[in-house]
KOLMAR-669785 format. One record per residue (C-alpha): residue number from 1; x, y, z. Coordinates in pm, 1 decimal. Each point is the difference from the previous one (the first is absolute). Last residue first. Example, Ala and Ser with C-alpha at 12.3 -4.5 7.8 and 13.67 -1.06 7.14 Angstrom:
2
@num 2 | c1 1367.0 | c2 -106.0 | c3 714.0
@num 1 | c1 -137.0 | c2 -344.0 | c3 66.0
END
This chain:
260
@num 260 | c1 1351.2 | c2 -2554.9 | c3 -1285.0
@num 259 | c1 -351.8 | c2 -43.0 | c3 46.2
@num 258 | c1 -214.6 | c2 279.8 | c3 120.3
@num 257 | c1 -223.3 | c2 -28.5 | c3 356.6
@num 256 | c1 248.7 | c2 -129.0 | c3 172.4
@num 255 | c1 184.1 | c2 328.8 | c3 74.7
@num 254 | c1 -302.1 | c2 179.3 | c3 10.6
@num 253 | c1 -109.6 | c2 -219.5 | c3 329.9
@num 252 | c1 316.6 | c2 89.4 | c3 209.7
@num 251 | c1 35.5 | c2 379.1 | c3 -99.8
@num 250 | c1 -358.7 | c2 66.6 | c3 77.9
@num 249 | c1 5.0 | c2 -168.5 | c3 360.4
@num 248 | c1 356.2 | c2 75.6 | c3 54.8
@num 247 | c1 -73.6 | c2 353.6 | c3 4.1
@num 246 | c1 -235.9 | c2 -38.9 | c3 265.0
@num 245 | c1 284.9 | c2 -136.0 | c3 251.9
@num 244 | c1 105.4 | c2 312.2 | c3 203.1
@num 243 | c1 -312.0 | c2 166.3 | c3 36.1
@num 242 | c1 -179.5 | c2 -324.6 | c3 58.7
@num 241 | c1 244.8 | c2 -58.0 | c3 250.9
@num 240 | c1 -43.9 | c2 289.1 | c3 212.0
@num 239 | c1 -388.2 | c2 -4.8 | c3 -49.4
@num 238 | c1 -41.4 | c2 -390.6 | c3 111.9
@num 237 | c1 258.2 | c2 103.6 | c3 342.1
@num 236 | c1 -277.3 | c2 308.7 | c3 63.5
@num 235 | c1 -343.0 | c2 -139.5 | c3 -64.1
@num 234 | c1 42.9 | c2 -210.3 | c3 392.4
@num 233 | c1 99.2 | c2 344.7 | c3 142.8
@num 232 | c1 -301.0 | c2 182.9 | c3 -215.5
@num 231 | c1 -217.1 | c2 -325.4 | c3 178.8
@num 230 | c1 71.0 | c2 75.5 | c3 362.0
@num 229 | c1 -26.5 | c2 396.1 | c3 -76.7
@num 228 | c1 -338.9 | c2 -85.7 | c3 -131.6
@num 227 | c1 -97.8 | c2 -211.2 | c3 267.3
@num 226 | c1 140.6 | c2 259.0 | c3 255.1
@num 225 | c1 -208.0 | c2 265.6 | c3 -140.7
@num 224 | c1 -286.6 | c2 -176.0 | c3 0.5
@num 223 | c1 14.9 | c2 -145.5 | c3 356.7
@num 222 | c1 -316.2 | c2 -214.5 | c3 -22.5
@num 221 | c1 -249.5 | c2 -118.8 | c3 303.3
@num 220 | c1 -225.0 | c2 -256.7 | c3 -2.1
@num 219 | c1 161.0 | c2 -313.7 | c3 -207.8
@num 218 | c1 310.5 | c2 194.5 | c3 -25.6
@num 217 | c1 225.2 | c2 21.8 | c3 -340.5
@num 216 | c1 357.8 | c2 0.6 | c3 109.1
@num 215 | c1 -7.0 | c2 -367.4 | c3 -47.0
@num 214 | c1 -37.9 | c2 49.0 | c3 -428.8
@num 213 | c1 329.1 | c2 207.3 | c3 24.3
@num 212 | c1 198.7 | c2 -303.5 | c3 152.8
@num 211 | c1 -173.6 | c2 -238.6 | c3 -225.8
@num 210 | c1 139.3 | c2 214.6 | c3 -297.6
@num 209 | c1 353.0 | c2 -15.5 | c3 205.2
@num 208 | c1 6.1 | c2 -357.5 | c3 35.1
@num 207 | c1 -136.6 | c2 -167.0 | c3 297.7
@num 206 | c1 137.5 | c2 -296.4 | c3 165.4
@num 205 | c1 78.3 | c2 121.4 | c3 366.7
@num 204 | c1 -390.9 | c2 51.0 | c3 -9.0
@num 203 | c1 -48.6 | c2 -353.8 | c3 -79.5
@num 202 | c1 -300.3 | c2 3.0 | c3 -217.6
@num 201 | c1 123.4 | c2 -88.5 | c3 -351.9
@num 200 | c1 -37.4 | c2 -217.8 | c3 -247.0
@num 199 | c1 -312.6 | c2 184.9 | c3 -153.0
@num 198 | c1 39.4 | c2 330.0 | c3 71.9
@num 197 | c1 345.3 | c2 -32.6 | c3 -122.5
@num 196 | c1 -153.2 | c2 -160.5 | c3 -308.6
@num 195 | c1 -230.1 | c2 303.7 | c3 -108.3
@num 194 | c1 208.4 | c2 364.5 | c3 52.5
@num 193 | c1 283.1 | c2 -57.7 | c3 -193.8
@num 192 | c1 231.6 | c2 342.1 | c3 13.7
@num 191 | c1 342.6 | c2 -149.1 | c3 11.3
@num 190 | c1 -56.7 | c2 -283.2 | c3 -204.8
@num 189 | c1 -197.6 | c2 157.3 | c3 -298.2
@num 188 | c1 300.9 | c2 291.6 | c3 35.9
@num 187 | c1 235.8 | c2 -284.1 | c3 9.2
@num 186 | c1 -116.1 | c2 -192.9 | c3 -311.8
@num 185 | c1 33.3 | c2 293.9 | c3 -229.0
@num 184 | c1 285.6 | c2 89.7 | c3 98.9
@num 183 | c1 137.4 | c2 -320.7 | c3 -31.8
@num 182 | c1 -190.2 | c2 -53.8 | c3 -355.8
@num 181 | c1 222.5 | c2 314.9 | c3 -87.6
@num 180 | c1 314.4 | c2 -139.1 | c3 106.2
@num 179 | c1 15.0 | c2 -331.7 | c3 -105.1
@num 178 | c1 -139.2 | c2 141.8 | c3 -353.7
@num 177 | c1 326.6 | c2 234.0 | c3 -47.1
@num 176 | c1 201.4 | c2 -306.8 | c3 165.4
@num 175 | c1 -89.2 | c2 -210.7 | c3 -287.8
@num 174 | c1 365.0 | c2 -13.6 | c3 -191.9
@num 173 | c1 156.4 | c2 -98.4 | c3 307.9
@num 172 | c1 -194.3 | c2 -263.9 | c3 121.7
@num 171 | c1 -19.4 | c2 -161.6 | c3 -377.3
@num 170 | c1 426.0 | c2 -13.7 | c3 -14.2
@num 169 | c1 186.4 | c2 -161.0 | c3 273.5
@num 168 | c1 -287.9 | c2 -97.1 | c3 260.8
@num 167 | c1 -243.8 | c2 -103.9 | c3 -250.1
@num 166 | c1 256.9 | c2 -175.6 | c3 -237.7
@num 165 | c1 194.1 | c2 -154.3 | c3 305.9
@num 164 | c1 -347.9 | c2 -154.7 | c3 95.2
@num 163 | c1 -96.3 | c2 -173.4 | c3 -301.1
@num 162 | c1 378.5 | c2 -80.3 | c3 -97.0
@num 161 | c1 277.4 | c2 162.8 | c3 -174.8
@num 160 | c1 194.8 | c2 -267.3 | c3 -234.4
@num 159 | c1 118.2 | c2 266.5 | c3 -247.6
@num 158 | c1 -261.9 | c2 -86.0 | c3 -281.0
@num 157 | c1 -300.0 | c2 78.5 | c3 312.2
@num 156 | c1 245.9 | c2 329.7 | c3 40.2
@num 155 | c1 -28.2 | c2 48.7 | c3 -334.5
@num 154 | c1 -391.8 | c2 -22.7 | c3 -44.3
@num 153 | c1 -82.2 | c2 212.8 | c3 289.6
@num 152 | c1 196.2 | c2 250.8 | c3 -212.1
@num 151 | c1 -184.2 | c2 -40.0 | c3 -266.7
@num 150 | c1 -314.8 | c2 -6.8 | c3 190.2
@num 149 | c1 24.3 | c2 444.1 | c3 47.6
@num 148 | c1 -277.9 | c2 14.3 | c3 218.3
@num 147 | c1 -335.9 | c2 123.5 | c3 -98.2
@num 146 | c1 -174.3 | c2 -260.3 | c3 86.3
@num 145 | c1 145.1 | c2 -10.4 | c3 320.7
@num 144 | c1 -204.7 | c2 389.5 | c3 79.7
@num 143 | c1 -338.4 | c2 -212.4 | c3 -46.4
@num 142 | c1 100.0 | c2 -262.6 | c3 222.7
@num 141 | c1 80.1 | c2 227.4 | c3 293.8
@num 140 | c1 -332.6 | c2 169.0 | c3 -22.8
@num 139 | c1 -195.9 | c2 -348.2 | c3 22.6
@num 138 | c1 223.0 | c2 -118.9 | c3 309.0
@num 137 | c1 7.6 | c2 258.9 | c3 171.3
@num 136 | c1 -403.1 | c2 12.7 | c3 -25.6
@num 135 | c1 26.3 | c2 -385.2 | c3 127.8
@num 134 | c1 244.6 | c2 121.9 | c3 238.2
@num 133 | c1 -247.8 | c2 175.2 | c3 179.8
@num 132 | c1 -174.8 | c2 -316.9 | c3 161.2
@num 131 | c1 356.7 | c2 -38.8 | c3 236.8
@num 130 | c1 -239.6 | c2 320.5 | c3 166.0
@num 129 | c1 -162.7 | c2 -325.6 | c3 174.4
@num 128 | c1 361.4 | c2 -145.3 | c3 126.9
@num 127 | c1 111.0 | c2 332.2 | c3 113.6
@num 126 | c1 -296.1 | c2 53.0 | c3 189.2
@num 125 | c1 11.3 | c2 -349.0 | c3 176.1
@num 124 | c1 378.3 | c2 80.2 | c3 63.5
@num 123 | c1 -173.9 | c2 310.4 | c3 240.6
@num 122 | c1 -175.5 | c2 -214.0 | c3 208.7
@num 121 | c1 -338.3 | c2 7.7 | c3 114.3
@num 120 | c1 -118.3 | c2 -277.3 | c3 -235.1
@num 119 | c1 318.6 | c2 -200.6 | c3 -50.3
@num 118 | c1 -77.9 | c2 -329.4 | c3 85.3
@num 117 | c1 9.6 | c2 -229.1 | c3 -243.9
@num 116 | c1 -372.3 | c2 -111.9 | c3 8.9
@num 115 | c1 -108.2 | c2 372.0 | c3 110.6
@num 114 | c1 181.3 | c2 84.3 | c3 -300.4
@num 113 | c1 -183.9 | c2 -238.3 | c3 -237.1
@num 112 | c1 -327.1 | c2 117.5 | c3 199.4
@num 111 | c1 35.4 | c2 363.4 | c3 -53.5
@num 110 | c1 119.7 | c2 -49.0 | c3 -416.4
@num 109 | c1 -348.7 | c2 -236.8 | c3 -0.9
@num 108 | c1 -182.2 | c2 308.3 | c3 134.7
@num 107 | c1 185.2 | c2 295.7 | c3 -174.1
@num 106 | c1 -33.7 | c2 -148.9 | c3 -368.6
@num 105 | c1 -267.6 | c2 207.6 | c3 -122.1
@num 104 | c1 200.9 | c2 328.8 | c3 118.5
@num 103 | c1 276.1 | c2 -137.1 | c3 -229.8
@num 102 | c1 -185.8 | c2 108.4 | c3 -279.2
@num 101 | c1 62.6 | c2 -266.0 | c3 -304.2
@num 100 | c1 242.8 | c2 146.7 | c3 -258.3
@num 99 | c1 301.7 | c2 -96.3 | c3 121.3
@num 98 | c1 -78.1 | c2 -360.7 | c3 32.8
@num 97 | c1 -142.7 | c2 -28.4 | c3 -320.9
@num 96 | c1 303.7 | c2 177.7 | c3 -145.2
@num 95 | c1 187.2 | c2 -316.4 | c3 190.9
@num 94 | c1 -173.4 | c2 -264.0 | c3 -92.3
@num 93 | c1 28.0 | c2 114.6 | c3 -388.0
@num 92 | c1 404.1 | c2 41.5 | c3 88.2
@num 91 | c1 1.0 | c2 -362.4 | c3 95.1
@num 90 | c1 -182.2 | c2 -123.1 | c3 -280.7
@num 89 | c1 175.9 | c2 181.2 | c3 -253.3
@num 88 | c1 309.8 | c2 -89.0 | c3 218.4
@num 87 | c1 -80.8 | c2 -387.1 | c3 -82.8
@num 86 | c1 -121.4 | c2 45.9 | c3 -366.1
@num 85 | c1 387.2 | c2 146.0 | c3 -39.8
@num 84 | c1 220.2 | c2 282.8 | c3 -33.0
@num 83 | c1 343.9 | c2 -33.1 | c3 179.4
@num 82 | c1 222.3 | c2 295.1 | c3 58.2
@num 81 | c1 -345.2 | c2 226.0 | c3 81.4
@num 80 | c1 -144.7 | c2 -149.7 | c3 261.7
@num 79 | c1 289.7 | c2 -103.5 | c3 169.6
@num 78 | c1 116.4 | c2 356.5 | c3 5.3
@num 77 | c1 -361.9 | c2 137.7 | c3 110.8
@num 76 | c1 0.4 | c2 -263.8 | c3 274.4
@num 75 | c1 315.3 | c2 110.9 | c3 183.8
@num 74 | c1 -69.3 | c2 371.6 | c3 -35.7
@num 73 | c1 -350.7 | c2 -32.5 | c3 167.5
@num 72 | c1 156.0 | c2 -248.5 | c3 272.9
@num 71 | c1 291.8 | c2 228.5 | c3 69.8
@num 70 | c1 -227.2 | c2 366.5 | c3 -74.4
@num 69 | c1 -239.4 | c2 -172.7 | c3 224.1
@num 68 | c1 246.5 | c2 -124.7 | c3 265.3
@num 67 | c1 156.1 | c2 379.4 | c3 -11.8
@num 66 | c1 -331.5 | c2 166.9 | c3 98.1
@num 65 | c1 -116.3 | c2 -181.3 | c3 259.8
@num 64 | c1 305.5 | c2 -14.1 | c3 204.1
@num 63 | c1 20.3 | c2 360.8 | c3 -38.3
@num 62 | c1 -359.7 | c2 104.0 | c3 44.1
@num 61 | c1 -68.6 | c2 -212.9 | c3 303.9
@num 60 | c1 346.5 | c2 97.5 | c3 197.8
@num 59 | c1 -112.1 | c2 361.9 | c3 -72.5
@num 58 | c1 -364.9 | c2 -29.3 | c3 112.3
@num 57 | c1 100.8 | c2 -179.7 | c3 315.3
@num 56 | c1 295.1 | c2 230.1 | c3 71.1
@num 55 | c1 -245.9 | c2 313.1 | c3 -55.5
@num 54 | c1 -274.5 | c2 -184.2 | c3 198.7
@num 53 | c1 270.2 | c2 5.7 | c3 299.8
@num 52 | c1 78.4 | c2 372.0 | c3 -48.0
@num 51 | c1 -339.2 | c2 122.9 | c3 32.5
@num 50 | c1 -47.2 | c2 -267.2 | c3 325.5
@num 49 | c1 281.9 | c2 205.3 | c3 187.0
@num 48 | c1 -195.5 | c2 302.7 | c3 -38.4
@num 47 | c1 239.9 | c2 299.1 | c3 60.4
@num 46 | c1 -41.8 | c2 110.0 | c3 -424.4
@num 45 | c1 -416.4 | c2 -23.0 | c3 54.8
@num 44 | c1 -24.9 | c2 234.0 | c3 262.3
@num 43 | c1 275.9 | c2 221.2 | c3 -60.8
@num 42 | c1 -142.4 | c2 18.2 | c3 -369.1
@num 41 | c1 -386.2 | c2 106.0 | c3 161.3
@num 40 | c1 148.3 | c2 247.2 | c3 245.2
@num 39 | c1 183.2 | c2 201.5 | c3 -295.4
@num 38 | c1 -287.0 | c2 262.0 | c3 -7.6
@num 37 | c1 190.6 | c2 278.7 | c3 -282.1
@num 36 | c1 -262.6 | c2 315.3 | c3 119.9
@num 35 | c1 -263.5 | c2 123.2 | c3 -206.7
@num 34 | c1 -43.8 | c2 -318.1 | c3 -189.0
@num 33 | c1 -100.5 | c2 46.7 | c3 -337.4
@num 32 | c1 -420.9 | c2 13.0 | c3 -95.4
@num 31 | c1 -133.1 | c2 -346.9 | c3 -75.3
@num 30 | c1 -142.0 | c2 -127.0 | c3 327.5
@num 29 | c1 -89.0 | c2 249.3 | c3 142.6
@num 28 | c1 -198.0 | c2 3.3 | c3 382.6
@num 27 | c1 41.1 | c2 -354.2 | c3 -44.2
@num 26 | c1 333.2 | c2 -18.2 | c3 -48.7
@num 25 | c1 117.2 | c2 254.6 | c3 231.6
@num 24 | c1 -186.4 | c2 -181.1 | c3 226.1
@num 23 | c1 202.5 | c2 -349.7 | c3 -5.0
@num 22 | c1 321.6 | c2 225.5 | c3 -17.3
@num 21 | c1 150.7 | c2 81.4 | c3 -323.0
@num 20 | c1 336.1 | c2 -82.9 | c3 -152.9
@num 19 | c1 -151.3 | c2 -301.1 | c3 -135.4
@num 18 | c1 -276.1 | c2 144.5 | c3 -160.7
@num 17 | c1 189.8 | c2 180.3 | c3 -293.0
@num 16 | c1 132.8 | c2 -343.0 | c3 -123.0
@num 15 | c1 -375.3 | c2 -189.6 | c3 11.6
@num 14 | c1 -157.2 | c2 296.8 | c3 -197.3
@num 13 | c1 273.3 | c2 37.0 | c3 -244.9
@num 12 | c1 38.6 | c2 -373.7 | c3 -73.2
@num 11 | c1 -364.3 | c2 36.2 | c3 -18.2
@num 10 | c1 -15.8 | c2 310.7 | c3 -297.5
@num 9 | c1 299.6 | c2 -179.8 | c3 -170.2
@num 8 | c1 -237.3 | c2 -205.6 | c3 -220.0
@num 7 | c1 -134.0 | c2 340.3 | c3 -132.2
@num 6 | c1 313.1 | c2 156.4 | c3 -50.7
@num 5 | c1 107.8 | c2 -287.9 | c3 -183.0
@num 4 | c1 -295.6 | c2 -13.6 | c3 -217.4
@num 3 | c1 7.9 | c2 394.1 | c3 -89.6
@num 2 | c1 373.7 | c2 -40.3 | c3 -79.9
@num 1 | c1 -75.7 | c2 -307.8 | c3 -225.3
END
């Protein structure tokens, strides 16, 4: 696993190194360490007013994304489980097929739907296609509720507690382990989606931060070093919180993976 990771950190070495060189320093060698610290590239890049734009976009994108999927994921998993019937089998058969078909094969209809409403170029378009990810919510969500404690579902039901007061009160509470780890799941996919923003999206003013690296690519001429210091800025917010959230991703899907 050492000899893997050092091997897959080969280009995350190559692309860090670079961006404290100059466009020739790069060429001249483009592995060796800088011989001086070059900080032109992150003055650059940290002064441009459009950098800090696509990080607004991409942020305002990934949250509102990311907590209506873990709503409408959490939502349906609960009323999926407190009442079995041929109805939800249906339902939740609609929905694995849904989940499992690639959404790449469903760009063109998706583009004219959201031409129809009008929210191609708009950044509520994005949230509305990335709504798709609660499906996967959805399915991971449901298989932590089966392990829930129903006994005490069943007493507050006894006690008068309705559908809602039940989720709220008592199932939202005992799921946040899951909650959490889909969410971190859901914002790095989010965060660093490459596919629909290109898509939906050709206002410059628009761009997310991925679309933001992808424009520092030239159709003549390419400023290496200043791509790759573009796209270690863009790496950095996804490495913070992955640092700070991994834990959750073990913790969260051990603790439903063992009744009781």
């Amino acid at each position: 696993m050492i000899l893997l990771a050092c091997f897959i950190g080969i280009p995350l070495y190559y692309i860090v190194v670079n961006t404290f060189k100059t466009q020739g320093q790069m060429v001249t060698s483009p592995l060796a360490p800088p011989t001086e610290l070059f900080l032109g590239n992150f003055q650059e890049v940290l002064t441009d007013p459009r950098m800090y734009r696509s990080f607004a976009n991409t942020l305002y994108v990934t949250a509102l994304s990311v907590v209506l999927q873990l709503v409408v994921g959490a939502l349906a998993a609960f009323a999926m489980i407190m009442r079995t019937s041929r109805l939800n089998l249906l339902i939740g058969n609609i929905l694995l097929i849904g989940f499992i078909v690639p959404g790449q094969s469903t760009l063109i209809p998706l583009y004219r739907t959201l031409v129809g409403f009008k929210l191609v170029n708009d950044l509520n378009g994005l949230v509305v296609m990335y709504m798709g990810g609660a499906i996967f919510c959805y399915f991971l969500i449901q298989g932590y509720m089966r392990t829930l404690p129903f006994e005490v579902i069943e007493a507050a039901r006894l006690d008068g507690a309705g559908p809602f007061r039940i989720f709220w009160h008592i199932a939202l509470p005992l799921i946040k382990p899951i909650l959490v780890t889909v969410g971190v799941f859901q914002t790095m996919w989010v965060w660093n989606d490459f596919l629909i923003p290109t898509v939906f999206i050709s206002s410059p003013d628009k761009r997310t931060v991925v679309l933001q690296v992808y424009n520092a690519v030239s159709e003549f001429t390419t400023d290496w070093p200043m791509f790759m210091t573009v796209s270690v800025v863009a790496l950095i917010p996804m490495v913070i919180f992955f640092v700070f959230t991994q834990r959750h991703i073990v913790s969260g899907l051990l603790a439903g993976s063992v009744k009781g």
